[in-house]
C-alpha positions, 0 to 999 in steps of 0.5 A: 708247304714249308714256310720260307724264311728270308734272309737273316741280315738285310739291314736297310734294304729295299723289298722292291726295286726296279732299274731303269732301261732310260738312257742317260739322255732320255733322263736328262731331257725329261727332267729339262722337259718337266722344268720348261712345261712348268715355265710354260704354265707360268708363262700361261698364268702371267699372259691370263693375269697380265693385267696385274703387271706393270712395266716400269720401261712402257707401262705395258705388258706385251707377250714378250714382256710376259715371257722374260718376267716370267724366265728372271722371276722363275730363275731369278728374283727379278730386276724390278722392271716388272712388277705385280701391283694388284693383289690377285697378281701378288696373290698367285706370285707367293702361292703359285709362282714362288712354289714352281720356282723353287720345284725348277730350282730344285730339277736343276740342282739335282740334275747337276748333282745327279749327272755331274757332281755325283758322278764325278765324285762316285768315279773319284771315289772309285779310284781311290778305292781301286789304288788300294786294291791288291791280294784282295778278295773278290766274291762274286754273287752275294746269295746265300752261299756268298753272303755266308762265305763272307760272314766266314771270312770276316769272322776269321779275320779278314778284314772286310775292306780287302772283300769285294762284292759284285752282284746285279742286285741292288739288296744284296750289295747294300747288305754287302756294303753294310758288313763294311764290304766294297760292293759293285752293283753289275755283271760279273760276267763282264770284262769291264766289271772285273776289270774295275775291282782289278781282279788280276791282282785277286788274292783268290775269287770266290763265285756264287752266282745262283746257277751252275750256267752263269757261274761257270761262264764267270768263271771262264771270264775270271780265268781270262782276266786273270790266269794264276788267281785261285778261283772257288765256284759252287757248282750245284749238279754234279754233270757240271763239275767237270765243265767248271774245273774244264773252265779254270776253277780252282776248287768246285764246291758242291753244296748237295754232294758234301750235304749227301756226305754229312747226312750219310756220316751222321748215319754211321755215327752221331757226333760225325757231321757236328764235328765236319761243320766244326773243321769248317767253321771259325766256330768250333774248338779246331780248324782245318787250315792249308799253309806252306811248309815252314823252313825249320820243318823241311825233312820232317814227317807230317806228324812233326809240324812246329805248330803243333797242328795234326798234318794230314795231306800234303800237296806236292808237285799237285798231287795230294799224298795222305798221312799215311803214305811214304811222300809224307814222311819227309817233307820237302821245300815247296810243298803245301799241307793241310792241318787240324789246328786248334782254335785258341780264340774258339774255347767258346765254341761246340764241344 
C-alpha cells in the first residue's frame, strides 16, 4: 500500500478537533452551574466547620450567616464581620477556600470574555476586515487544490490580504490565516456566509470544495449572490461538467481530464508536460496570462501585441478565435487575448 503524506504546510495546527453541538445557552449555564456547585461545596465546608467562625454582630454562626460568609469570602474578600479564628478554619480558608475562589473568579471572567468581550471584539473586527473587502479574491475550500491555488496566487503577487478563505475546517483556515489570508471558518453553501465576505463584490471565486456534489451546489449559491463574478470549480467526473457550467461556472477545472493530457503529451514527447506545468506556474522562465487588448493594439494581428507577448487566442463577442484564424488578423476594441509571456523575474526557474 503507498505511503500517505500529509500536507506540506500546516503550521501550528490541531491533529484533533471537535466542535461543539452546545448551544449558546447550554454553555453559558454549565459554566454558572460549575461556578455555583463549588459555591455549594464551600457552603458545605463553612456549615461542618462553623465552629471556627465567629460573628462579631451576635457571636453566632447560624446557616444564613454560613451562606452570606460564604457568597462575600468567594466573591469577595470580605467585610470582616465574620471571621475564621481557629487554625483549622484559617487552615481550609488558605488551602481550600481561597483555590475555589479564584477557580469561580476565573469562570466569570472568562465567560464574560468568551460570550461578550470576544465576541464583540470578533463582530468589530469583522466589519473592519469586511470595509475593505472589494475586487477581492474569494476561495472556498481550502484542500489540496485550494491550499495550492493560493500558494499560486501569492507567488505571483497577490497580496494575501485581498484572499479570503472559507472552509468548515478549523486546520485548514488556521494555515490559511498563516499564509496572512482572511480565512472564515463555516459553510460556503450558505447564504449568510457568503454574504459576510461580501462576495458580490468578488474579483472572481475560486471553489475546491472536496466533492463534485458539494461544489456545484456552491457554485449555483455563488452565482445567486453574485450574477457577473467570474466563478472556477474543479469539478472531478467528467459527466458533472456540464452540470457546474449548467450552474453558472465560469470556467470547469478538471484535474484528472488535464493530468490525462499531460501523461498522453509526455508520450509524444519528453520535455511536453514539463513545459505545460511551466505555462502554468509563476515558476518557470514563461507564463500564460489572459488580459484586454490595449488601445495602441487596436488593428493590429495577434502576432504584433506591444508587449511583446506571443498571442494565441482571442476571445471576442465569447467566442475563442486561434492564431491561426482570419478574426485574429485584426484586433478589435473590446476583445480579450491570451498570451505567452516571459517571466522576467523567473530566470531562475526550469529551463
Amino acid at each position: 500500500m503507498a505511503k500517505r503524506h500529509p500536507p506540506t504546510f500546516q503550521p501550528g495546527i490541531d491533529v484533533l478537533r471537535r466542535a461543539t453541538h452546545w448551544p449558546v445557552w447550554a454553555d453559558v449555564g454549565a459554566r454558572l452551574g460549575v461556578a455555583f456547585l463549588l459555591m455549594a461545596l464551600v457552603v458545605a465546608i463553612h456549615w461542618f466547620g462553623r465552629d471556627g467562625l465567629y460573628d462579631n454582630h451576635d457571636g453566632k454562626i447560624s446557616f444564613l450567616d454560613v451562606v452570606y460568609f460564604t457568597m462575600i469570602s468567594v466573591t469577595t474578600t470580605g467585610f470582616g464581620d465574620i471571621v475564621p479564628v481557629s487554625d483549622s478554619a484559617r487552615f481550609v480558608e488558605a488551602v481550600i477556600v481561597t483555590p475555589i475562589r479564584i477557580a469561580v473568579l476565573f469562570i466569570f471572567v472568562g465567560t464574560a470574555y468568551t460570550f461578550l468581550i470576544k465576541r464583540t471584539w470578533e463582530k468589530w473586527r469583522m466589519a473592519r476586515i469586511q470595509a475593505k473587502l472589494t475586487d477581492h479574491i474569494v476561495v472556498l475550500g481550502f484542500g489540496v487544490s485550494g491550499s495550492e491555488a493560493v500558494k499560486e496566487l501569492i507567488a505571483r503577487g497577490t497580496d494575501p490580504a485581498c484572499i479570503v478563505v472559507i472552509d468548515p475546517a478549523r486546520a485548514r483556515t488556521n494555515a490559511a490565516e498563516a499564509m496572512g489570508c482572511n480565512v472564515l471558518e463555516g459553510d460556503a453553501s450558505n447564504d449568510e456566509t457568503l454574504i459576510h465576505v461580501r462576495i458580490a463584490e468578488a474579483q472572481s471565486v475560486l471553489v475546491s470544495a472536496g466533492r463534485d456534489d458539494a461544489s456545484i451546489l456552491i457554485v449555483l449559491t455563488v452565482r445567486h449572490l453574485a450574477p457577473n463574478v467570474p466563478i472556477s470549480v474543479v469539478i472531478r467526473a467528467r459527466d458533472n461538467e456540464l452540470l457546474a457550467r449548467q450552474a453558472g461556472a465560469t470556467n470547469v477545472i478538471n484535474p484528472v481530464s488535464f493530468t490525462g493530457l499531460l501523461l498522453a503529451g509526455s508520450a509524444q514527447g519528453e520535455h511536453i508536460a514539463d513545459y505545460m506545468a511551466d505555462l502554468a506556474s509563476i515558476g518557470g522562465k514563461v507564463q500564460l496570462r489572459e488580459r484586454p487588448i490595449s488601445a495602441e493594439e487596436i488593428g493590429r494581428g495577434l502576432d504584433q501585441l506591444a508587449d511583446g507577448g506571443r498571442g494565441l487566442r482571442v476571445y471576442r463577442g465569447g467566442k475563442p478565435y486561434g492564431f491561426w484564424e482570419p478574426e485574429a488578423a485584426k484586433l478589435e476594441a473590446g476583445d480579450q487575448i491570451v498570451e505567452v509571456v516571459r517571466c522576467e523575474e523567473c530566470e531562475g526557474g526550469r529551463p
